[in-house]
C-alpha positions as CSV (number, residue, x, y, z in Angstrom):
1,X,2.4,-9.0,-6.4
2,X,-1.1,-7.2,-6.2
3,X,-0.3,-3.9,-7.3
4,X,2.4,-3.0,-9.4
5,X,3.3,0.5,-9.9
6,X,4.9,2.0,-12.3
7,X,7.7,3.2,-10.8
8,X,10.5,0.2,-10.1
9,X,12.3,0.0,-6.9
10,X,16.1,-0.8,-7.5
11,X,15.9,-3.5,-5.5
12,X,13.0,-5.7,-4.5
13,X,13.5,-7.5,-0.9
14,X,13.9,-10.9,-0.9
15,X,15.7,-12.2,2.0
16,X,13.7,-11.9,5.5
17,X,16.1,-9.5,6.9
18,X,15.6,-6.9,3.4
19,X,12.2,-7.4,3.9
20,X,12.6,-6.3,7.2
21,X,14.3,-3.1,6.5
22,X,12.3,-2.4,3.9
23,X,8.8,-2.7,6.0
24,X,10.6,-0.2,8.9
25,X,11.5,2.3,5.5
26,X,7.9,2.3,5.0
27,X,6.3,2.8,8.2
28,X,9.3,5.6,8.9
29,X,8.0,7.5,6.1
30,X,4.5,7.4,7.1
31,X,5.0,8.7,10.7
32,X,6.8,11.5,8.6
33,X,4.0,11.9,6.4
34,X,1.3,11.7,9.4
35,X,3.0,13.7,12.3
36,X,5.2,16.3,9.9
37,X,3.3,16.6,6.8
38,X,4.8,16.0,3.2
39,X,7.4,18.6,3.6
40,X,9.2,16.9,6.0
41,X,9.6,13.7,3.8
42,X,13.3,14.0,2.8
43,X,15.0,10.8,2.3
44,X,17.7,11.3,5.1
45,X,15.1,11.9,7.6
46,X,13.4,9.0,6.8
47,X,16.5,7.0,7.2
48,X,17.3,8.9,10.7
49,X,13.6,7.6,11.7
50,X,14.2,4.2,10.5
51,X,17.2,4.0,12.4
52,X,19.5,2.9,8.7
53,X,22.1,4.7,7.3
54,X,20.9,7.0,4.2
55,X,22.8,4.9,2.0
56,X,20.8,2.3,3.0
57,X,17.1,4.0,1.6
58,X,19.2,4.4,-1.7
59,X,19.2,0.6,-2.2
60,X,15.6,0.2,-2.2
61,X,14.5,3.8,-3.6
62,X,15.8,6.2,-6.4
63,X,13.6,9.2,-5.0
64,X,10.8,10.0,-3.0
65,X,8.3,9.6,-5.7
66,X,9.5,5.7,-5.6
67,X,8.8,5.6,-1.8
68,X,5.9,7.3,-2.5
69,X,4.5,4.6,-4.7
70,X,6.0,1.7,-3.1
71,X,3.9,3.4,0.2
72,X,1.0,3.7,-1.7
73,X,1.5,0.2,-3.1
74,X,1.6,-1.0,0.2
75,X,-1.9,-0.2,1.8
76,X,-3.6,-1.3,-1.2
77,X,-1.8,-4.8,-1.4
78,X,-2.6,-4.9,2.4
79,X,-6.5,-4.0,1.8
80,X,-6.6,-6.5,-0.5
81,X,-5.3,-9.3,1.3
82,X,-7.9,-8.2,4.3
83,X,-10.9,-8.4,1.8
84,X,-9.8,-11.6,0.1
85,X,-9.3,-13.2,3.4
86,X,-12.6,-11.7,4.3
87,X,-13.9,-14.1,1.4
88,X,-11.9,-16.8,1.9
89,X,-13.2,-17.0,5.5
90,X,-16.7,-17.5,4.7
91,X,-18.2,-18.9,8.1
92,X,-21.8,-19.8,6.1
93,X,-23.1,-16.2,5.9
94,X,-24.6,-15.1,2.7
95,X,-23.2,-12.8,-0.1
96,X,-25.1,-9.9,0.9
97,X,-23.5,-9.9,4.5
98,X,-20.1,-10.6,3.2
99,X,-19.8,-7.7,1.3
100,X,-21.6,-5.4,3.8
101,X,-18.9,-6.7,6.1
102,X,-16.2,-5.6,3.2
103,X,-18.2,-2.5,2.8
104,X,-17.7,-1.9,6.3
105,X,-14.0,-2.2,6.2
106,X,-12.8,-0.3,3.2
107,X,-14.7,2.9,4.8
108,X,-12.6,2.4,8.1
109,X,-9.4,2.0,6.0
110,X,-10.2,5.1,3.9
111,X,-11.1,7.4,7.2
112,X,-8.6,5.2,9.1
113,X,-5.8,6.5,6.1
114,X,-7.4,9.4,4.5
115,X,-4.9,11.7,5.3
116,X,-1.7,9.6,4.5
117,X,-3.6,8.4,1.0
118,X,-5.0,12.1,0.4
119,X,-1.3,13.8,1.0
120,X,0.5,10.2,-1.3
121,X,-2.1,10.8,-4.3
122,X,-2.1,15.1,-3.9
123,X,2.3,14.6,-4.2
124,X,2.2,11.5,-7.0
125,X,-0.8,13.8,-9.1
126,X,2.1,15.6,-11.0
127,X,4.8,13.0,-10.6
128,X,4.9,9.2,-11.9
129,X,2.1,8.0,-13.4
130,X,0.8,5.0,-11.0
131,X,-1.3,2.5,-13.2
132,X,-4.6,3.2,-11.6
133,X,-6.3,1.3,-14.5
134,X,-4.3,-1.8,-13.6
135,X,-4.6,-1.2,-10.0
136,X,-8.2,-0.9,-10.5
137,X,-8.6,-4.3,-12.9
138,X,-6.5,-6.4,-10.7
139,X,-8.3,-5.8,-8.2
140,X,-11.5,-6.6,-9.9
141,X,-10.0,-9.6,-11.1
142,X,-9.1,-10.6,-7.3
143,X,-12.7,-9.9,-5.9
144,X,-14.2,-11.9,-8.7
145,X,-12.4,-14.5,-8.3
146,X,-13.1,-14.5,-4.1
147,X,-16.8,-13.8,-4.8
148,X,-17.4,-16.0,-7.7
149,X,-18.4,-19.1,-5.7
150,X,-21.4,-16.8,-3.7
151,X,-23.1,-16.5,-7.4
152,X,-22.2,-19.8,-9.2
């Protein structure tokens, strides 16, 4: 995994079908977040939204702090992936375009999911601590890695 954070998840999904549920969790508690504001983030409503039962959001999450971070764990492992693949898809153009192209996207992501990511960190600020430092060296490690042949 990309980003791990520090708050486990009582269960991780393996099978397709978890993974499944677990995605629609996620994307139920963002149209919460976007169209109802934090407030409105209770985990029975997300269920209702998702269409499970609330048991069901009680297998993957102790609390909304752990959807929180599991959320927020999400968009960065998905930026990620689009910026390594951005490098790994290197169609002969030269290292200053490639990261002006990356550039380009992680302002559109940030405007694109200001709000959402603004409301996450503002709620997470005085709750579990999410290993920023570990977020932030993994993904250094990753983009060296994907930029390392541009340089050597």
């Amino acid at each position: 995994m990309l980003f791990r954070p520090q708050v486990d998840l009582k269960r991780r999904p393996l099978q397709e079908r978890a993974h499944f549920t677990f995605q629609v969790l996620l994307e139920a508690a963002e149209r919460i977040i976007v169209s109802e504001g934090m407030s409105a983030l209770k985990m029975a409503h997300v269920a209702e939204v998702a269409g499970v039962g609330a048991g069901t959001m009680y297998q993957y999450f102790d609390d909304r702090s752990s959807l929180l971070v599991a959320l927020l764990e999400r968009h960065s492992r998905l930026t990620l992936e689009a910026l390594l693949a951005m490098a790994k898809a290197d169609s002969g153009q030269n290292l200053e375009e490639l990261l002006r192209q990356m550039s380009k996207y992680l302002v559109e992501t940030i405007f694109r999911h200001r709000a959402l990511k603004e409301l996450v960190y503002h709620e997470l600020k005085n709750g579990p601590a999410i290993a920023m430092d570990d977020m932030s060296l993994e993904f250094t490690n990753c983009m060296t890695a994907a930029l390392t042949p541009y340089v050597a």
